[in-house]
N, C-alpha and C positions, 0 to 999 in steps of 0.2 A: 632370563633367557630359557627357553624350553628345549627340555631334552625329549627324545623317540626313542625308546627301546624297544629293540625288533630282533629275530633272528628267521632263521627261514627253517621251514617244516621239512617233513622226511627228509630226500636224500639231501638235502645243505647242510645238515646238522652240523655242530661246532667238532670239529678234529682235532684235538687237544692231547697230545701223548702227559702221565703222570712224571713229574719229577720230582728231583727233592735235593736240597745242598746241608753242606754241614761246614761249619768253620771250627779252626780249632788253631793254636799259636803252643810254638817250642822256643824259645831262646828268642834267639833273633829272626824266630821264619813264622809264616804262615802258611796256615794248608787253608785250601779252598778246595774241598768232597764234591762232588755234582753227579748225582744219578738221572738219568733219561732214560726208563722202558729199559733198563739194563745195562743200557751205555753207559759208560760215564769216565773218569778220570780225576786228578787231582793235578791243583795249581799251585806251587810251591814260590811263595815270595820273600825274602829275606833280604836284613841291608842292618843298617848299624847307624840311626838307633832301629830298634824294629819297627816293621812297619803295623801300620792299621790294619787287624784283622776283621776285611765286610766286604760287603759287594759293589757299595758304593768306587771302590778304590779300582774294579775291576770293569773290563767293556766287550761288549759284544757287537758284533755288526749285525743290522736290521735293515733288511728291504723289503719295501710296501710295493705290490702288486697289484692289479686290476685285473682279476676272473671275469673276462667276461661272458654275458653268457647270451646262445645264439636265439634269434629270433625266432615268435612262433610260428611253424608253419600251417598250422590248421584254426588260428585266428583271423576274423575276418579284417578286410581294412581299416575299420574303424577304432579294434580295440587291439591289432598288432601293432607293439613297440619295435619300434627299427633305431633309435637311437634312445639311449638313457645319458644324460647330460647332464654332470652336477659341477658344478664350480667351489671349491675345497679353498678353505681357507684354515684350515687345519685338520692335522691328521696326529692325536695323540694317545699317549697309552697311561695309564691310573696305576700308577704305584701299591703296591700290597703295605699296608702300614707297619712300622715296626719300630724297636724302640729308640732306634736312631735318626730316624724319619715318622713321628706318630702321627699325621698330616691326615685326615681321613679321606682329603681332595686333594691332592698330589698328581697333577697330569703334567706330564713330560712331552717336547713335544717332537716331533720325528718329521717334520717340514714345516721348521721355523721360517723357510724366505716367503710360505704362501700368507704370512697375515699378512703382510704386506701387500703382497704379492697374488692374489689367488688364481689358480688354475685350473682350466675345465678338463675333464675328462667323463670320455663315452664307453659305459658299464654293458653295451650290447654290440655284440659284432664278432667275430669269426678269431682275433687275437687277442693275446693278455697283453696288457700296456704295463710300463713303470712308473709308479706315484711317487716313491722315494728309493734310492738306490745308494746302499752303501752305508748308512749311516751306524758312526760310531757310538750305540748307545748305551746307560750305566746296563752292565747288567744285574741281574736280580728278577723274584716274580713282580706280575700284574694282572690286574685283576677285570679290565675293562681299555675297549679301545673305540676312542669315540672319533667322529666326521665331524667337523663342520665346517657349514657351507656359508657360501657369500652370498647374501642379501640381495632382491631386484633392485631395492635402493640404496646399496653403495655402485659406485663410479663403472663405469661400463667398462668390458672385459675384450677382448680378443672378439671378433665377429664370429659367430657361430651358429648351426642351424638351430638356437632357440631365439635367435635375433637379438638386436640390440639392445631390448632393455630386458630380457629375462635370466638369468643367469642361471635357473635350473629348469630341465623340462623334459618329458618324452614326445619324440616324434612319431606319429603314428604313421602305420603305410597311406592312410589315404592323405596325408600333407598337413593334417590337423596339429600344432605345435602345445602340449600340455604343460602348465605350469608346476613346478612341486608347491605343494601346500604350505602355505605360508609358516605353519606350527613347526617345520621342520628347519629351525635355525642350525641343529647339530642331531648327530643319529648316533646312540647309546649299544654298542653291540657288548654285551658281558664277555668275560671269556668263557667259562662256561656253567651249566644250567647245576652240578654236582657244585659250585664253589670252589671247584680245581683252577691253579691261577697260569695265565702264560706265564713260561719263562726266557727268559731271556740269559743263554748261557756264555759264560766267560768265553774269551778266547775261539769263539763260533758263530757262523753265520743263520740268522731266523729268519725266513720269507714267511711274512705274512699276507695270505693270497685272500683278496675282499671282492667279496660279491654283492653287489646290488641290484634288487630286482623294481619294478612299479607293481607292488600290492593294490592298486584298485586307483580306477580314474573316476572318484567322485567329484557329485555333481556340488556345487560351492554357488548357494542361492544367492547369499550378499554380492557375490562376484559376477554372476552367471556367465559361468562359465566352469566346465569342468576342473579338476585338481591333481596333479597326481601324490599319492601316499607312497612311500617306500620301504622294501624290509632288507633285510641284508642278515651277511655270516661273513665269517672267515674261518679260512686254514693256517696252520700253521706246520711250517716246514723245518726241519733241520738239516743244514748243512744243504743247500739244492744245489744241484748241478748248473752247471751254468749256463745262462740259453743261448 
């Protein structure tokens, strides 16, 4: 299966605040240190016998959002994107190795009901949508947070304007319906370009807000027919207010 790694140029660039954790055990307690940009605190656990001092024993709440982003308005019909349309059949984040977990592919997943299940959502339009909401996940860093999407030929989806058998596409203004490119089974977004890793803090809420955009409607001779390619970023939020 093939991976796309993509990020978006100038202003998308990845928003990644630095953090950093420290563990450390007394008796019967553990401390769990966590700095954010200056923030931070300590998480004190204790019990008899003691407990496991790591991250794995601690959870964070994570919500995936959809940035979307608005249409252009000095493109012409043919090459203005009015809907971006991907059908998710996972959304998950790459674990930082370590020596409790040395896994060097370790992806967790943050909308377990879409393999089964997968669901479309439209990347262009005037509001931000919710991909996954709430979810209780280990915390600790990661290092990578990948899409993928469902197949023209797995089972037909929800009717949608990429019609019935396409499950990914851009609609252009003039009514033109564009497929994404067949190589784009999952899209590879890093966390960031420095080797700085997301994190995912104890006791706290992460929105991570993903933007996808159509990087270019090439022409596809075996098919003839145009293609679309796609690039993407995300943000990452602490603690967001609630909408």
């Amino acid at each position: 299966m093939s991976a796309v790694r993509s990020r978006f140029p100038g202003a998308l660039k990845l928003l990644l605040p630095f953090a950093a954790l420290a563990l450390a055990s007394c008796g019967n307690s553990c401390f769990i240190a966590y700095s954010n940009n200056g923030n931070g605190g300590v998480i004190v656990k204790g019990g008899d016998p003691p407990p496991t001092c790591g991250l794995n024993q601690t959870q964070g709440m994570v919500r995936v959002t959809a940035e979307r982003v608005a249409p252009c308005e000095n493109c012409n019909s043919s090459a203005k994107v009015e809907h971006l349309i991907v059908s998710l059949r996972g959304i998950q984040l790459q674990a930082v190795p370590d020596a409790a977990d040395p896994q060097p592919d370790h992806w967790i997943d943050l909308a377990p009901l879409f393999v089964a299940h997968p669901r479309q959502f439209d990347f262009v339009g005037d509001s931000s949508g919710s991909l996954a909401e709430n979810v209780s996940f280990p915390a600790g860093p990661y290092r990578a947070l990948r899409l993928q999407f469902s197949s023209d030929s797995g089972d037909a989806l929800e009717p949608s304007l990429c019609g019935p058998t396409i499950h990914n596409c851009a609609v252009l203004a003039d009514g033109q319906i564009v497929p994404l490119a067949p190589e784009y089974s999952e899209l590879l977004l890093p966390a960031a370009e420095d080797g700085a890793a997301l994190l995912v803090l104890p006791g706290s809420t992460t929105e991570i807000r993903i933007q996808l955009g159509a990087l270019g409607l090439g022409w596809s001779p075996a098919a003839s027919l145009p293609q679309m390619r796609l690039t993407g970023a995300f943000q990452v939020i602490r603690n967001p207010s609630p909408e």
